[in-house]
C-alpha positions as CSV (number, residue, x, y, z in Angstrom):
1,X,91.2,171.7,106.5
2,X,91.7,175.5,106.4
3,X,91.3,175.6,110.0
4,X,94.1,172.4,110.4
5,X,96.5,174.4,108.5
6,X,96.3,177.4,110.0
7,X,96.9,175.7,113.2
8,X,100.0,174.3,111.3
9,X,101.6,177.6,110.5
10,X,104.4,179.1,112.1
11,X,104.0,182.0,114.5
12,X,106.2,185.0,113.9
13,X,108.6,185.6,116.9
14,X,107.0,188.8,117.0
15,X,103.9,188.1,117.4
16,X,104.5,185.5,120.3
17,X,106.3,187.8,122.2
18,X,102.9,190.0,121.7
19,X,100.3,186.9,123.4
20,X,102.9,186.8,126.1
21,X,102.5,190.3,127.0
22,X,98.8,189.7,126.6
23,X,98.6,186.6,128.6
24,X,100.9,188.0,131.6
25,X,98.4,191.3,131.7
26,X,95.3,189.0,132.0
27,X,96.9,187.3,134.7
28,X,97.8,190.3,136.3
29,X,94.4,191.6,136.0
30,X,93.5,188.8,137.4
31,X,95.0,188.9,140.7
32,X,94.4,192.5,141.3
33,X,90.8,192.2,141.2
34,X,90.1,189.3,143.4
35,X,86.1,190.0,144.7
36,X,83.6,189.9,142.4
37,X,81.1,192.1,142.0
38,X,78.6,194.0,140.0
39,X,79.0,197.9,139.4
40,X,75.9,199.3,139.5
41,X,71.9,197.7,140.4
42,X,68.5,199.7,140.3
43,X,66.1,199.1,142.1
44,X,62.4,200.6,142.9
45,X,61.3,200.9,146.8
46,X,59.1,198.3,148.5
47,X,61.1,195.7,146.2
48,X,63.9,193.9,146.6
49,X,67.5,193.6,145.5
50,X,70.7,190.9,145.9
51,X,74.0,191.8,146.2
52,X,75.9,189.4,144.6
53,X,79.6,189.1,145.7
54,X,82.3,185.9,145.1
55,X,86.1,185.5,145.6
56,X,88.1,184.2,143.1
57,X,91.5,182.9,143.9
58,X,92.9,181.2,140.9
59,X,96.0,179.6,143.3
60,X,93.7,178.4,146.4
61,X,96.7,180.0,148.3
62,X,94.8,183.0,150.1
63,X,93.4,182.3,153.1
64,X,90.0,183.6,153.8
65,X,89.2,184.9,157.3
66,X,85.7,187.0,157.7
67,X,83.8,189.1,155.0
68,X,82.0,192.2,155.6
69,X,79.2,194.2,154.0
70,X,79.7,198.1,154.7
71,X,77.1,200.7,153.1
72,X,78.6,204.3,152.1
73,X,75.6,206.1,151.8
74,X,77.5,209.4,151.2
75,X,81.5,210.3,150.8
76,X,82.9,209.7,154.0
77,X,80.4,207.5,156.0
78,X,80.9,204.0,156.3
79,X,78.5,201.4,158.0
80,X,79.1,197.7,158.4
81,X,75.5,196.3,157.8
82,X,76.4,192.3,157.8
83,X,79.1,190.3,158.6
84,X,80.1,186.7,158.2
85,X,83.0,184.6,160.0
86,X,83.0,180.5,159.4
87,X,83.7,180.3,163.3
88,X,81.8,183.0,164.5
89,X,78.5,182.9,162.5
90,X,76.4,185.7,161.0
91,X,76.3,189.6,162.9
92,X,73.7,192.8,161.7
93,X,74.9,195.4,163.5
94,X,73.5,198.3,161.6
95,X,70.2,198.5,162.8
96,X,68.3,200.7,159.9
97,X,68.8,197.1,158.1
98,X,67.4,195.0,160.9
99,X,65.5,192.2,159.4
100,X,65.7,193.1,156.0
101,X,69.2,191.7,155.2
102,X,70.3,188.4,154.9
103,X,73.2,186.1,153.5
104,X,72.2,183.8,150.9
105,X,75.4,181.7,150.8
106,X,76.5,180.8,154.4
107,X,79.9,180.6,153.2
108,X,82.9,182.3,152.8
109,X,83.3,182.3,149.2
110,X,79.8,183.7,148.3
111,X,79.1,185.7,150.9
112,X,76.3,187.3,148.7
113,X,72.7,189.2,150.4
114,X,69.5,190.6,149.6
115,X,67.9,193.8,150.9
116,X,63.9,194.1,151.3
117,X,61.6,196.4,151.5
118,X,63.7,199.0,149.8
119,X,63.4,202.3,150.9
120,X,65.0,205.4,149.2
121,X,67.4,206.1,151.4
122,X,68.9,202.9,151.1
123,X,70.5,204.1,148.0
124,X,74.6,204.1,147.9
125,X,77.9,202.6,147.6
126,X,77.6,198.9,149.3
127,X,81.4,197.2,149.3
128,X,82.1,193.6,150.2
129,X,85.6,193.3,151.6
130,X,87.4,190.2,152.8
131,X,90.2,190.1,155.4
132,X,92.2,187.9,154.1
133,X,95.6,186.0,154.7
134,X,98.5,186.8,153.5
135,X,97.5,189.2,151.3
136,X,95.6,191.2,153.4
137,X,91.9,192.9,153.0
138,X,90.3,192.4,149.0
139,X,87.0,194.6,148.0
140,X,84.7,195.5,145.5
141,X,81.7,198.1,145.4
142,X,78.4,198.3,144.0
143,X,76.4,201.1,143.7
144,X,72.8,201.4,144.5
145,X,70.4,203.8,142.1
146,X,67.5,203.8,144.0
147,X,64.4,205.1,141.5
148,X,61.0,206.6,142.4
149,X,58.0,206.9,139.6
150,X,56.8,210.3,140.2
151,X,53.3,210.9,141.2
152,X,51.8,212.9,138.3
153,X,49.6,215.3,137.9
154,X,47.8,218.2,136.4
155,X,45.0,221.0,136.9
156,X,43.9,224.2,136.0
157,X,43.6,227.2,137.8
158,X,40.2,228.9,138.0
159,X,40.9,232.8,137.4
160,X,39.2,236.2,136.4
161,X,39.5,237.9,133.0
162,X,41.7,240.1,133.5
163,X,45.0,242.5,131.9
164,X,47.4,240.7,133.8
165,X,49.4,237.6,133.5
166,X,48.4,235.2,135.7
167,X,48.7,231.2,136.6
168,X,45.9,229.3,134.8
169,X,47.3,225.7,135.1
170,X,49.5,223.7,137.0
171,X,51.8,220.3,136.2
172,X,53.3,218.8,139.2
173,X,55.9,215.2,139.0
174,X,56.1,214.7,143.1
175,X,58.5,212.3,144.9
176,X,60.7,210.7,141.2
177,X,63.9,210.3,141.4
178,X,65.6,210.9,139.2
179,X,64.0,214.6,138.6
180,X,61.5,214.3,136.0
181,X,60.9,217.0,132.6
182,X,57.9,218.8,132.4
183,X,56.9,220.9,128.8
184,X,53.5,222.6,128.1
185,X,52.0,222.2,124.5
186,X,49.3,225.3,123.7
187,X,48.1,227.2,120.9
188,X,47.5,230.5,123.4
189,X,51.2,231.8,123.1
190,X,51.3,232.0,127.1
191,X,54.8,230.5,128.9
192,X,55.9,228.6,131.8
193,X,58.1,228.3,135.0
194,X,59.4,225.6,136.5
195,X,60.6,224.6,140.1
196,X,62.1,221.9,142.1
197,X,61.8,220.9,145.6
198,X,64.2,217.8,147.3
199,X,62.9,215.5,149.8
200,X,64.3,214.0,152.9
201,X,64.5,210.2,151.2
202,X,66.3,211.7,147.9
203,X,63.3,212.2,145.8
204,X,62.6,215.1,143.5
205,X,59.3,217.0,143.1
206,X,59.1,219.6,139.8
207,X,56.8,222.1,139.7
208,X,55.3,223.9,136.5
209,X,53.2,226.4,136.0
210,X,51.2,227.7,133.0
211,X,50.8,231.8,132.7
212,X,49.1,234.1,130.1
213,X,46.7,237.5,130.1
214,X,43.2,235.5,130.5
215,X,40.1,236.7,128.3
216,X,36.5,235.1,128.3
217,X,37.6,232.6,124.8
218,X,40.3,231.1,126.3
219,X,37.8,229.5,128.8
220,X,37.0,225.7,128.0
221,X,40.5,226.1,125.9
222,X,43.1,223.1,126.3
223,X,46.8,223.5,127.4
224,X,48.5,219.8,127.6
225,X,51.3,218.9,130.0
226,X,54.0,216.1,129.2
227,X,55.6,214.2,132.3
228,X,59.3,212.9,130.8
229,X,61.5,210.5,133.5
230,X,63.6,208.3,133.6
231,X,60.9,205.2,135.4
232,X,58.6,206.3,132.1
233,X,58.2,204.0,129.3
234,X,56.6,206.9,127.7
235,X,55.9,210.4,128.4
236,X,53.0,210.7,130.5
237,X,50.4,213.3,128.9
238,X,47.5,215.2,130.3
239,X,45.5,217.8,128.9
240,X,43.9,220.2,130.9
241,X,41.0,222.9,130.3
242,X,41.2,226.2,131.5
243,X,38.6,228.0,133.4
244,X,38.6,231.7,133.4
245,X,35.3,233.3,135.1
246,X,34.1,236.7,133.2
247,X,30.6,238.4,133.9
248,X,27.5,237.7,132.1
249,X,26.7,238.8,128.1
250,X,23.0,239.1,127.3
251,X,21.4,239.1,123.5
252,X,17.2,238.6,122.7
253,X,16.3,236.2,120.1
254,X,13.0,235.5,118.3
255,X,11.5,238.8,117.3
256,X,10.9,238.8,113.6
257,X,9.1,242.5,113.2
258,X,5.8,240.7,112.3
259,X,4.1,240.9,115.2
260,X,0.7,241.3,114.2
261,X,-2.9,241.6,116.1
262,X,-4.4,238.0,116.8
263,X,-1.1,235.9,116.5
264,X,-0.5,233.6,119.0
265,X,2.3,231.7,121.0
266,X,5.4,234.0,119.9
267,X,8.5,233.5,122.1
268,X,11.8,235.9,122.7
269,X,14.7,234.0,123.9
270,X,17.4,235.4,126.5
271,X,21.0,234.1,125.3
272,X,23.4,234.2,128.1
273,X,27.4,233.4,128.2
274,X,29.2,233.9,131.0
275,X,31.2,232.0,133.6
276,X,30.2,230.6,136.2
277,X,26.6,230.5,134.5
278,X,24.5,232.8,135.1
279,X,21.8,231.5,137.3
280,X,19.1,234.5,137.7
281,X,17.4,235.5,134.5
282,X,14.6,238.2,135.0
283,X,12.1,239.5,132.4
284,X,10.8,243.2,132.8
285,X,8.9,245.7,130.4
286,X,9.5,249.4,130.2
287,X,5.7,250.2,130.3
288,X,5.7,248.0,133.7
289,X,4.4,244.9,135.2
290,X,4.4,242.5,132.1
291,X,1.0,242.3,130.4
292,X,-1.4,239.7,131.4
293,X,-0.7,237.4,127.8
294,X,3.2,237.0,129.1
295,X,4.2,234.2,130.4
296,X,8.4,233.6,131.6
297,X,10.1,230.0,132.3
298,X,13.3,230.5,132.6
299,X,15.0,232.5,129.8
300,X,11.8,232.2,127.7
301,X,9.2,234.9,127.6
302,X,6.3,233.7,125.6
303,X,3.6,236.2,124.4
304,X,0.3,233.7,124.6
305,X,-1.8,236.3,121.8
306,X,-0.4,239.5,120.4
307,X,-2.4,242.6,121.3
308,X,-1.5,246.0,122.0
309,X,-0.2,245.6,124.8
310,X,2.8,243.6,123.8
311,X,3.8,246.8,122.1
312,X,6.6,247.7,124.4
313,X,10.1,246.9,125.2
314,X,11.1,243.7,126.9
315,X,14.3,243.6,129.2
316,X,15.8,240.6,130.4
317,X,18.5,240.9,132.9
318,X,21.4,238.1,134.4
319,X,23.8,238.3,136.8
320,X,26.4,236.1,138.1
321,X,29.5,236.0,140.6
322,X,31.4,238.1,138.4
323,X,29.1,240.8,137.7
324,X,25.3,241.2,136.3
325,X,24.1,242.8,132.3
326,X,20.9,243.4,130.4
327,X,19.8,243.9,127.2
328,X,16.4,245.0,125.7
329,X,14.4,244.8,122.5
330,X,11.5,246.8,121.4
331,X,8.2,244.7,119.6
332,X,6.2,246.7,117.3
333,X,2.5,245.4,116.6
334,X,0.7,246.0,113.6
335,X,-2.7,245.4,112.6
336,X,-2.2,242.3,110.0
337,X,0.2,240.2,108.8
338,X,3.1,241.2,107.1
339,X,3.6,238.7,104.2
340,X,6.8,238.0,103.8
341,X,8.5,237.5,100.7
342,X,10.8,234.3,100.3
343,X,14.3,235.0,98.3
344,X,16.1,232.7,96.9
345,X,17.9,229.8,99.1
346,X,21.3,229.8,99.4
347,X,21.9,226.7,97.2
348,X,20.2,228.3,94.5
349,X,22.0,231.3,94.4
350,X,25.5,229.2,94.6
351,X,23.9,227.5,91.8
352,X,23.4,230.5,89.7
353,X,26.8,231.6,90.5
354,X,28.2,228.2,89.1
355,X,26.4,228.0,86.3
356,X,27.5,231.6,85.4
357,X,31.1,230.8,86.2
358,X,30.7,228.0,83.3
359,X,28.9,229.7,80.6
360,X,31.7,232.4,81.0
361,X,34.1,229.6,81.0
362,X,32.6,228.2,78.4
363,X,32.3,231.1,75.2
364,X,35.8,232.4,76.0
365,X,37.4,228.9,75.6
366,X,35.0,228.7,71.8
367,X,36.9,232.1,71.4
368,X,40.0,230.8,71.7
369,X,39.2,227.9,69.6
370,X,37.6,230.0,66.6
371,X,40.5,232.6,66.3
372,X,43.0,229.3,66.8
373,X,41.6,227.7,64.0
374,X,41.7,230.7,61.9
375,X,45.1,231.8,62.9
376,X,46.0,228.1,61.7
377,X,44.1,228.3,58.0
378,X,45.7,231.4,57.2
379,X,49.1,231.3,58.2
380,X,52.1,230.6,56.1
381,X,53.0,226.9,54.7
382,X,55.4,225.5,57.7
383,X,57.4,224.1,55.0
384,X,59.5,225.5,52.3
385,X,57.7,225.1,48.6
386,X,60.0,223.3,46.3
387,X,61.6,225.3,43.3
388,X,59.5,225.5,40.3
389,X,60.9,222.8,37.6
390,X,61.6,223.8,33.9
391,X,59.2,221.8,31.5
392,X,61.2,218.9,29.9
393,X,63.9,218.6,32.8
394,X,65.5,215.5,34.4
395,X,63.6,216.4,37.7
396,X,60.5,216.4,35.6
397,X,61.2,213.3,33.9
398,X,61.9,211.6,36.9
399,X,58.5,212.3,38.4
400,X,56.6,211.0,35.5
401,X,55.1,207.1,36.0
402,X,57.5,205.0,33.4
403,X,56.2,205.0,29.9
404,X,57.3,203.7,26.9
405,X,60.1,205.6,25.3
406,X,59.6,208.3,22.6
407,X,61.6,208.5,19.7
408,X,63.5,211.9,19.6
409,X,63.0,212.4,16.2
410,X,60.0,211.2,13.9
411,X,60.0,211.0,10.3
412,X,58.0,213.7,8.6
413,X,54.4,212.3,7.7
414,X,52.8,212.7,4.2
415,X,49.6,215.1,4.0
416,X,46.8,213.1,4.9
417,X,49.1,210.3,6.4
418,X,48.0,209.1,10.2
419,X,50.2,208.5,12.8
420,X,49.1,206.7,16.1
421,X,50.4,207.5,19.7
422,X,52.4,204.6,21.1
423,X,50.5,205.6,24.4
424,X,47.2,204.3,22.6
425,X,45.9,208.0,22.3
426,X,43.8,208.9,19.4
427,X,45.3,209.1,15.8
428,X,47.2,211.9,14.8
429,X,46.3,213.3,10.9
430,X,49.8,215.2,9.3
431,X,47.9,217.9,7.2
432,X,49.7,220.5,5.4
433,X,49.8,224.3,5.8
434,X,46.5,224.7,4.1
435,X,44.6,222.1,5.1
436,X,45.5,222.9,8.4
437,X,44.7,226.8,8.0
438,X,41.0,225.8,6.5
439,X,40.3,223.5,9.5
440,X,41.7,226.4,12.2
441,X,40.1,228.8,10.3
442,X,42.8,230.5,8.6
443,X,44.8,230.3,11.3
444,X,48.3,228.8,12.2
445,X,48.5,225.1,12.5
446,X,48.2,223.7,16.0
447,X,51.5,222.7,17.7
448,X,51.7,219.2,19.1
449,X,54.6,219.3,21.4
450,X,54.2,221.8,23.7
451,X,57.8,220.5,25.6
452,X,59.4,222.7,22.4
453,X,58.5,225.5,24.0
454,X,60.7,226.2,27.3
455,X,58.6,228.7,28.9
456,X,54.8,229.6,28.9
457,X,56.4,232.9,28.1
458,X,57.4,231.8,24.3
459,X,53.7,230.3,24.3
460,X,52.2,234.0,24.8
461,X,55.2,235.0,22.4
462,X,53.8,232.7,19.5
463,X,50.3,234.0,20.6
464,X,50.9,237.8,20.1
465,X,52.4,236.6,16.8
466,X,49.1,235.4,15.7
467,X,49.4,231.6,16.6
468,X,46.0,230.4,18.4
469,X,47.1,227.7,20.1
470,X,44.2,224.8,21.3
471,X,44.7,223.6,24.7
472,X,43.0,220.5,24.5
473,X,46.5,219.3,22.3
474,X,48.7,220.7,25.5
475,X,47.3,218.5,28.2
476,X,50.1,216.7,30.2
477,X,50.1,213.5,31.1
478,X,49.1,212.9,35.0
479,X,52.0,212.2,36.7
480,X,51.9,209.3,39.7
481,X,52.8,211.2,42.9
482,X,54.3,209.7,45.7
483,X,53.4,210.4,49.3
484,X,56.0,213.0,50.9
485,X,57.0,213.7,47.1
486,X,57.2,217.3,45.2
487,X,55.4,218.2,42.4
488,X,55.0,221.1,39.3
489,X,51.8,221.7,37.9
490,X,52.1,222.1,33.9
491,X,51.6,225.1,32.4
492,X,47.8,226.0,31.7
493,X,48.1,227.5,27.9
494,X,45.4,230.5,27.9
């Protein structure tokens, strides 16, 4: 539906004026480029390729009369390779093509071939051109990137320890085309240069070459070369070890100072590194020939039983391309056996340590807890104490559980007369002035309602004045105290 009406709408005069232009420079296009052709082809030597080529004539009204192949392998040179007329047949005149073209369309119209065994030099501009009628010759070119995988390779260079700078490895991409990338990868801090060499056919080799000050540890190191090119579907990586030659270094092994008279089958061992190896190891004694209990395979000298005449010094000596050392060591024989102490192993001393390193750990951090806890029992309240309340105040009255209420004012009781608490405390006797003095022994009677008073300062006031109050008839009554709720203490009476 949407699609019918939009076909229904009205074009803007504008805008068909626009798809005319378009249209007529399409056509125009069109007719200019009559031959086609593709623009560019690869191809890989010892394979093959087609050229495709086709006319188009929209009308039918050109006239087609022969159609030609011409190669261009550089600016300026132009060689017909293959021909076609409909009366006159097929024609190779280039002869570097001979049998390795053909036309595989034997018409006009599709006059398309196919080279074979490519070579590199076959690479170029190839253009397929009509002569046509009226409108005279019609072309179009393609151009031919011939590409070579590069052989690859890489090797070290055998050198001497030395102070100079010299080439320890080579990386080599022979015969690409396009030029291939070469980069080294090495931990040695050394560098590089690089250098490229054209061939007849149009191939590339590069050159690369690794360089640094060699010393006796950087033989057996690794240096990697990466191979980049355009025929790669990934870099092509090789790692290489170097090999730098350095004379011989000689140590003895095996003498533990406890050579004593009688032992038996005790071996000194001559460690040798250099490059090449060193393939003559000798054994000689400073006293002379060896003694008659030596025997030497190799870079073993064995002592078959100790006796005094082992007590010498032993020399073993190497040599190699690259020059020749010694070293020597000195055996002392005593009369018995040294006993040797054992110390501790290593995994009980790291053990030690460790358990150390915790019991350290360990009393600082009850330390820190001890004067922590302290520091919290005696520090200040974190809260602000509420402000002391007056005896007989609303506040007060507000924290005390709900009771019955007491009359204000209560009638004056007869001596001898009992009154009872509405609370259900025990009965109160009324005496008068002297009963009460005889039964507090002469002194004042006892108050009963210490919530007169406003301060335990008029309590001490009455005291000094020679009242002896009793405390068991002060007692307040416990108040229920909420959680998160404030409370005063009554006033102990002394």
């Amino acid at each position: 539906m949407a699609r019918d009406h939009a076909a229904r709408r009205p074009v803007p005069p504008g805008r068909n004026a626009w798809l005319a232009a378009a249209i007529f420079l399409a056509v125009q296009g069109t007719g200019a480029q009559k031959v086609r052709v593709e623009d560019e082809l690869e191809a890989y030597p010892t394979e093959s390729v087609d050229l495709r080529c086709e006319f188009i004539d929209g009308g039918g009204r050109t006239k087609l009369t022969q159609v030609s192949w011409i190669w261009e392998p550089v600016d300026g040179q132009r060689d017909n390779i293959a021909v076609y007329h409909p009366m006159y047949g097929q024609s190779f005149p280039n002869g570097l093509f001979k049998d390795r073209v053909v036309f595989l369309h034997n018409n006009l119209e599709n006059p398309s071939i196919r080279i074979s065994e490519l070579k590199m030099s076959d690479a170029g501009r190839y253009t397929c051109e009509y002569a046509t009628y009226p409108s005279g010759n019609e072309q179009g070119t393609t151009s031919l990137v011939m590409l070579a995988k590069p052989k690859n390779s890489a090797n070290a260079v055998t050198v001497q320890a030395g102070p100079q700078s010299v080439v320890v490895a080579q990386c080599e991409a022979a015969d690409g085309k396009p030029a291939a990338t070469i980069k080294w990868t090495s931990s040695l801090g050394g560098n590089h240069t690089t250098s490229t060499t054209n061939g007849p056919d149009g191939t590339v080799t590069v050159r690369s070459e690794y360089r640094l000050v060699p010393t006796p540890a950087d033989n057996g190191r690794e240096v990697t070369c990466t191979v980049e090119q355009r025929t790669h579907q990934r870099p092509w990586v090789s790692s290489v070890k170097l090999s730098v030659e350095y004379p011989p270094s000689v140590s003895i092994e095996g003498y533990d100072n406890n050579w004593y008279v009688g032992r038996s089958d005790v071996v000194l061992v001559c460690k040798v590194d250099g490059n090449p190896p060193p393939t003559d190891v000798t054994w000689t004694a400073v006293s002379g020939a060896l003694p008659d209990t030596v025997v030497v395979s190799g870079n073993k000298l064995t002592v078959r039983k100790v006796d005094d005449a082992v007590n010498t010094t032993f020399i073993c000596g190497v040599k190699n391309m690259r020059g020749a050392s010694q070293h020597q060591i000195t055996t002392y024989v005593i009369d018995t056996e040294r006993r040797m102490t054992p110390g501790p192993s290593s995994g009980a001393v790291i053990g030690g340590i460790l358990g150390t390193l915790a019991a350290i750990g360990i009393a600082v951090a009850s330390v820190f807890y001890i004067r922590k806890c302290r520091e919290d029992g005696e520090a200040p309240p974190k809260h602000k104490p509420p402000p002391p309340v007056k005896a007989g105040s609303t506040t007060e009255m507000l924290n005390k559980p709900s009771e019955p209420p007491m009359p204000t004012e209560t009638a004056p009781l007869s001596p001898g007369e009992v009154y009872y608490e509405p609370t259900g405390g025990e009965p109160v006797t009324n005496l008068d002035e002297e009963t009460s003095g005889a039964l507090n022994g002469g002194a004042p009677p006892v108050l009963h309602d210490p919530v007169g008073y406003d301060s335990v300062n008029e309590v001490a006031a009455d005291g000094q004045r020679g009242n002896n109050l009793d405390s068991s008839y002060h007692e307040q009554p416990a108040a229920n105290i909420s959680r998160g709720e404030s409370f005063v203490s009554p006033a102990m009476y002394v």
